[in-house]
N, C-alpha and C positions, 0 to 999 in steps of 0.2 A: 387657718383651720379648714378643715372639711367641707365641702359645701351641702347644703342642706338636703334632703332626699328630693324634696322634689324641686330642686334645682333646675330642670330643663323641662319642667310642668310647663303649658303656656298659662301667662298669665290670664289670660280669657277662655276658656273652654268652649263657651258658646261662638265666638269669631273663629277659631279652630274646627268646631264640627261645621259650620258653615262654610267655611274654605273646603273640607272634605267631601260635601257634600257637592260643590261645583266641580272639582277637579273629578269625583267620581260619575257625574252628571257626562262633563266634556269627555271622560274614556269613555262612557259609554255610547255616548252620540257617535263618536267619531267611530267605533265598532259598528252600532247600526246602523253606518253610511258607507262601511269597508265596499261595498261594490260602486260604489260612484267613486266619479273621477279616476282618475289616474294610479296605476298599481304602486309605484316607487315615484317620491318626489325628491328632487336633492335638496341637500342643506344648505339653505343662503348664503353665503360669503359671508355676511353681518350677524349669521348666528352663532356661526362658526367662529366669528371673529370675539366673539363676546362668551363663547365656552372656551376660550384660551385664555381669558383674562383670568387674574386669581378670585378664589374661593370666594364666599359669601362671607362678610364678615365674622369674627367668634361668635357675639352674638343673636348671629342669625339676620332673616330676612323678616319682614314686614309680613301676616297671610296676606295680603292683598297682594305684596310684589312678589312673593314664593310662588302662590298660585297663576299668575303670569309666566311666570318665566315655565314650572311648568307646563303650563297649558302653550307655550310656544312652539314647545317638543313634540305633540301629540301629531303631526302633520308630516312628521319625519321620520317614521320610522322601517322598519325592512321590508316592507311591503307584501310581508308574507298574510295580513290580515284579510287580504282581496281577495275574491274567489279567480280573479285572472293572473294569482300568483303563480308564478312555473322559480324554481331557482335549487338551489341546493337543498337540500334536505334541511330542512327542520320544523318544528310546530307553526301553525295557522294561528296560533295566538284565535282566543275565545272567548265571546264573554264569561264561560263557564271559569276560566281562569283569573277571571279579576277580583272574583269573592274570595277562592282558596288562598288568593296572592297579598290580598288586602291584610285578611285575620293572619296569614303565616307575618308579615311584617309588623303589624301591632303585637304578634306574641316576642318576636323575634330569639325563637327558639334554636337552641347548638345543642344538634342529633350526638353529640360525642361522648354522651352518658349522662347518669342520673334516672331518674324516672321521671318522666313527664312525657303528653301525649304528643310531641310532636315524633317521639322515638316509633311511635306505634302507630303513627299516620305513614312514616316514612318505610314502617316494615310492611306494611300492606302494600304500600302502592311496587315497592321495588318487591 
C-alpha cells in the first residue's frame, strides 16, 4: 500500500527543532567568525574519504549523527565567506541569505507554475 502522509514526519519534533536549532546556531557562528583564520581550507583526506562512501541509509540518519556530519562540512567551504576572499566571481554568501535559504527549503517550492508565492518572490527578485 501507500505509505502514510506523513511518512517522513520525524517521529520527535522537538529532537528535530533542536538539531535545527544547532546546525543553525553553528552557520551562524561560523558566518560571525568568516574574518578569522584562514580564507580557504582543504578537505581532509578522511572526509573526503567518507563523502565517497554510499548514502545514508533509506531510512535515514540519527539528528544527533545527521547534525554531525553536517556540522563537519561547515569548515569547508569556498571561502568566499571571508572578507580576504579574492577569486572568481560569485556571491560572498550572508547571513542575510541563510533565513531566505532556510524558509525557500522548508517550502521547497517548483517556480514552474501554479500559483503560489514562491513564483512571485522569484518575479521580483529576477
Amino acid at each position: 500500500g501507500s505509505p502514510s502522509p506523513t511518512a517522513h514526519d520525524p517521529a520527535d519534533w522537538a529532537t528535530l527543532r533542536a538539531s535545527a536549532h544547532a546546525v543553525l546556531d553553528a552557520s551562524l557562528d561560523k558566518l560571525e567568525a568568516a574574518s578569522e583564520g584562514r580564507v580557504w581550507t582543504p578537505v581532509p583526506d578522511d572526509l573526503k574519504e567518507a563523502l565517497r562512501a554510499p548514502v545514508p541509509p533509506e531510512d535515514g540518519l540519527a539528528h544527533g549523527e545527521l547534525c554531525e556530519r553536517l556540522l563537519a562540512l561547515l569548515p569547508y567551504g569556498a571561502g568566499n565567506t571571508h572578507p580576504r576572499f579574492f577569486g572568481w566571481v560569485h556571491g560572498s554568501g550572508s547571513p542575510g541569505g541563510v533565513l531566505p535559504e532556510l524558509v525557500g527549503a522548508a517550502m521547497n517550492a517548483n517556480c514552474g507554475g501554479r500559483d503560489h508565492v514562491g513564483i512571485y518572490v522569484k518575479r521580483q527578485v529576477l
